[in-house]
DRENKOL-455592 format. One record per residue (C-alpha): residue in one letter; x, y, z. Coordinates in steps of 0.2 Angstrom, whole numbers, padded with zeros to 4 digits, always signed. Layout:
<nodes>
aXYZ...
</nodes>
This chain:
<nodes>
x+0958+0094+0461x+0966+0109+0453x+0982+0114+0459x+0979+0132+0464x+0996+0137+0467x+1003+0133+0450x+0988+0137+0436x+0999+0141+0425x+0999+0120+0424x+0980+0117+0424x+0970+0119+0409x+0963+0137+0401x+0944+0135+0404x+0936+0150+0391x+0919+0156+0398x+0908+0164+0386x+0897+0178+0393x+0887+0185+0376x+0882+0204+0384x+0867+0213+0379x+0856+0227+0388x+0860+0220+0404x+0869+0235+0413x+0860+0234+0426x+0865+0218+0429x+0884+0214+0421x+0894+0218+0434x+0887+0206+0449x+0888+0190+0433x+0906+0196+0427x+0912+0197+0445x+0906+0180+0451x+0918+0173+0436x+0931+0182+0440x+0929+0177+0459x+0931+0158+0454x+0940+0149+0465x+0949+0141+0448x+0961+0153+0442x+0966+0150+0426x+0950+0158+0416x+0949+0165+0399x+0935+0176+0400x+0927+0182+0386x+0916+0194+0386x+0906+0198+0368x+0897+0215+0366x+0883+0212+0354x+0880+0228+0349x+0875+0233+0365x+0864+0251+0367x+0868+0254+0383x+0885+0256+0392x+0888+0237+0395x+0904+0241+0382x+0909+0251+0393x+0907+0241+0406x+0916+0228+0397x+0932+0237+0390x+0933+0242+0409x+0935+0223+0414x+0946+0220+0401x+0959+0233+0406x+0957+0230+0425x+0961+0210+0422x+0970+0202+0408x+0961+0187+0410x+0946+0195+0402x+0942+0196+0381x+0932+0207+0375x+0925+0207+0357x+0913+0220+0351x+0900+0218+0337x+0886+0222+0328x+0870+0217+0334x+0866+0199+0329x+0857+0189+0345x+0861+0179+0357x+0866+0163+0344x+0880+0173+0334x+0889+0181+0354x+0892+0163+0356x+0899+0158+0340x+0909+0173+0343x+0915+0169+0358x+0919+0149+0352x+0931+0155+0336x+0944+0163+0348x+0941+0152+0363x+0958+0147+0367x+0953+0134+0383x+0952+0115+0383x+0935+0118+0391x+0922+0128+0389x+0908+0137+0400x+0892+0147+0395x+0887+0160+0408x+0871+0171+0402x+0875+0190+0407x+0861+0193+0417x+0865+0177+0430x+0879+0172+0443x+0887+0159+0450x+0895+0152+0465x+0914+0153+0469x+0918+0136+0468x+0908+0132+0451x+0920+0129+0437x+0932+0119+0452x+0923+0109+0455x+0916+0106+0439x+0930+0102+0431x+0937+0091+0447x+0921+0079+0442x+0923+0079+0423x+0943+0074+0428x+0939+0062+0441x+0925+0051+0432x+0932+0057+0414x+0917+0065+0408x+0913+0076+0393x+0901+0084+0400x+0897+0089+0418x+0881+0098+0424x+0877+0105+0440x+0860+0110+0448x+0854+0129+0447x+0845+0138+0457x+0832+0149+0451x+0830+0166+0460x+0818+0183+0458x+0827+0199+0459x+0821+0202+0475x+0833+0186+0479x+0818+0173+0484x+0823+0155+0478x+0809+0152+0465x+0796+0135+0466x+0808+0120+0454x+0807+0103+0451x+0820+0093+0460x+0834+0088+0448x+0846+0075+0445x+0864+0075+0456x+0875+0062+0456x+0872+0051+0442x+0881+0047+0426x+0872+0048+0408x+0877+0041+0392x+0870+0051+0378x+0858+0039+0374x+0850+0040+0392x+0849+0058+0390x+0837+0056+0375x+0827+0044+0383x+0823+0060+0396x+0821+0070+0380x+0806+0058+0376x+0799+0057+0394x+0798+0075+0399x+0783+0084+0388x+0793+0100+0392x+0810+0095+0392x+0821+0096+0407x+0832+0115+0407x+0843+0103+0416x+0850+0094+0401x+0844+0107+0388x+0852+0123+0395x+0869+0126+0390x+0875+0138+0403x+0873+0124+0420x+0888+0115+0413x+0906+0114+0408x+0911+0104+0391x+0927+0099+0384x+0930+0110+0369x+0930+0097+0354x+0913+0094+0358x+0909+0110+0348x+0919+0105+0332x+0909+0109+0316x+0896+0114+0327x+0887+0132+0328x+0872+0139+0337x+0858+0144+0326x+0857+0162+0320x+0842+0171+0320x+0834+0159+0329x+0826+0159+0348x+0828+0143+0359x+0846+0139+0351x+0850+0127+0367x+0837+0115+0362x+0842+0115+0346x+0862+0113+0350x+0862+0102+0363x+0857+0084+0354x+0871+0088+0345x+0882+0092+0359x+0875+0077+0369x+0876+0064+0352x+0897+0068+0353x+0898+0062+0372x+0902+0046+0381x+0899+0051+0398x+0889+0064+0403x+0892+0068+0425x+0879+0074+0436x+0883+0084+0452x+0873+0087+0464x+0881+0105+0469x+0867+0120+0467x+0882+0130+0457x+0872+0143+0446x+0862+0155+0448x+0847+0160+0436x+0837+0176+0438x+0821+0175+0433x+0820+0195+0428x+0801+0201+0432x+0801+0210+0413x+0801+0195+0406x+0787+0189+0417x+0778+0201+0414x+0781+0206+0396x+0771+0198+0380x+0782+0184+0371x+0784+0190+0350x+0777+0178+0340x+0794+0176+0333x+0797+0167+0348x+0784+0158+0349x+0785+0150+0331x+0806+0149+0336x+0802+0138+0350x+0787+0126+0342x+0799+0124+0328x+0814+0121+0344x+0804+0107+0348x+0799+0100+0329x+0818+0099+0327x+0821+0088+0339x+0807+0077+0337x+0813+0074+0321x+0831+0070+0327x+0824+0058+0339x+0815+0051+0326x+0828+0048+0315x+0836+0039+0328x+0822+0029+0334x+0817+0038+0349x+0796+0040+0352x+0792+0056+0349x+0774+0059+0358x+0778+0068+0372x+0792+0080+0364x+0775+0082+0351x+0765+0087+0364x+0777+0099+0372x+0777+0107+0353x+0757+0106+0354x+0760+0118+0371x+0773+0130+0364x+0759+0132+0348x+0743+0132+0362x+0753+0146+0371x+0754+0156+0354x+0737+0153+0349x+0731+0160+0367x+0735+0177+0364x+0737+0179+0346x+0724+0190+0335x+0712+0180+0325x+0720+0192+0311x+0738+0184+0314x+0732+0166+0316x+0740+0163+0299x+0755+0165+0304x+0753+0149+0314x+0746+0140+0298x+0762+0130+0297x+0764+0125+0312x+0748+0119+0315x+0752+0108+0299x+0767+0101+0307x+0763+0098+0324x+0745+0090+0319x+0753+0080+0307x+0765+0072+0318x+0754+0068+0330x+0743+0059+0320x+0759+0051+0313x+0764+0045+0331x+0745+0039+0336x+0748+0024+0326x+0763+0015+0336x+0761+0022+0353x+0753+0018+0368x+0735+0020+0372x+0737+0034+0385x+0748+0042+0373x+0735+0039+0359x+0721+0048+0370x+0733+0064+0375x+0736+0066+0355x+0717+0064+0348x+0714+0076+0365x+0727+0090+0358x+0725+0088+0340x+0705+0091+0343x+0710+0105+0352x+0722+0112+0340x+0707+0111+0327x+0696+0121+0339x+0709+0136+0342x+0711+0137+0324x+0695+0138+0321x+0686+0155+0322x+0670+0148+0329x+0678+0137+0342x+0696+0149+0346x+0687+0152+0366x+0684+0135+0368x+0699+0131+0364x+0707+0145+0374x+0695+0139+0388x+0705+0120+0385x+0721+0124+0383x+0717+0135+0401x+0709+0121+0411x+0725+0110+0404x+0737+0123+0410x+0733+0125+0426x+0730+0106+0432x+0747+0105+0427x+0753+0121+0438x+0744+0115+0451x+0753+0099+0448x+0768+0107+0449x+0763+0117+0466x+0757+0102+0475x+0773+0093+0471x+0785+0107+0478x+0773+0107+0494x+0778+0089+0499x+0797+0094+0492x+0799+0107+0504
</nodes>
């Protein structure tokens, strides 16, 4: 355990908070770190060209407690804050807190405890996801206690259609700082954890599980309830391409993470104009092809669920058959939600 009456012996761990248009919600994530029951925090705090007063806000921090950095710079997304925040990270550890989410006192304690105890590279705790009314939102249960090798973590990779945030989030966990040699977030691009994180994970010998709820992650009602871009969309099918192609390369199935690209596509395709369908030209390409690549090795099941989503990839593409599609991709939604909701019931 850290000795929290000399920290000037413990380890610098640097958490990286990229801040943009959250002043509304800054203040309750900045002060969680700072109430951290570990001590010895570099704090860095990177202004990306932030419109409203969360500067400010920031500079205020910074002069109030010299444990905090912060760096201010024009706008260039959530990617470049933390590349940013990496090239002066002075810590043997590292930590990723997104500016709109909190976390418990004890998290980076006793994070970095486990990853001493069972010398771990990484070590991930469970989250808890909350409204901003404060109601603990409907999750899966996640793992706790249990040690991965990077390998095993693939394995989940080709198991879960979705992915699990638990593993592909990078903010529920604390890394030792070499991990991210020669490594950088993608710019420009949405869904950077999923495309980081292989990486991250490929450099690691053990990966620790905790079962400690230590992070908080609001689910903000504007992004709820606001439209998706259909940047984000194609940023997030191609999230998913990428790494069915990093599996692939190191002999991993790819069927499931497919599939899970076939649903970031079917979600575009559900509310896209016919007139921006060819947009999504390429990606229909992609995601068609590997499934029909992947049809010929993999089990029958498997089989059945790609000739199912490739047919109905061809139907929402097609101007004659886009409702039935929509009317698919629907039905397939919502047994899966339902799913989902039946399986917290007996949870809880």
């Amino acid at each position: 355990m850290p000795n929290k009456d000399n920290v000037k012996s413990d380890p610098i761990i640097s958490v990286i908070v990229p801040i943009y248009k959250v002043e509304k919600y800054i203040k309750k994530c900045v002060d969680s770190i700072l109430a951290q029951t570990y001590t010895n925090l570099e704090i860095i705090l990177v202004d990306d060209g932030s419109p409203d007063r969360c500067a400010e806000i920031c500079d205020g921090y910074a002069k109030a407690n010299e444990r905090v950095k912060v760096i201010h710079q024009p706008n260039a997304g959530l990617s470049e804050a933390r590349n940013s925040g990496l090239a002066i990270a002075a810590g043997a550890y590292i930590g990723f807190v997104d500016n709109d989410d909190y976390i418990a006192p004890t998290m980076y304690e006793t994070l970095l405890s486990a990853l001493d105890k069972n010398d771990a590279d990484i070590v991930i705790c469970r989250y808890v996801s909350i409204n901003e009314s404060g109601e603990i939102m409907p999750q899966f249960d996640l793992p706790g206690n249990k040690k991965y090798t990077s390998k095993q973590v693939f394995d989940i990779f080709c198991r879960e259609r979705m992915g699990l945030p638990y593993f592909i989030c990078s903010w529920n966990k604390l890394y030792k700082k070499e991990l991210f040699s020669g490594l950088k977030f993608e710019k420009g691009r949405f869904s950077q954890d999923l495309l980081m994180m292989p990486y991250v994970f490929e450099k690691c010998g053990t990966i620790e599980a905790i079962e400690d709820k230590l992070y908080y992650y609001l689910v903000r009602s504007d992004n709820i309830t606001n439209p998706k871009s259909i940047k984000h969309e194609i940023d997030e099918t191609h999230a998913y391409l990428s790494l069915c192609g990093y599996l692939k390369k190191r002999g991993f199935p790819t069927s499931l993470p497919l599939q899970a690209a076939f649903m970031r596509l079917a979600r575009a395709y559900s509310w896209v104009s016919i007139q921006d369908q060819p947009k999504l030209e390429e990606l229909y390409i992609l995601v068609t092809r590997g499934l029909i690549d992947e049809m010929r090795g993999c089990a029958l099941k498997l089989k059945i669920q790609n000739i199912i989503f490739c047919f109905t990839l061809q139907m929402m593409r097609s101007k004659i058959f886009h409702n039935i599609g929509l009317l698919v991709y629907s039905v397939i939604k919502n047994a899966k939600n339902i799913m989902k909701n039946n399986r917290f019931r007996k949870m809880s």
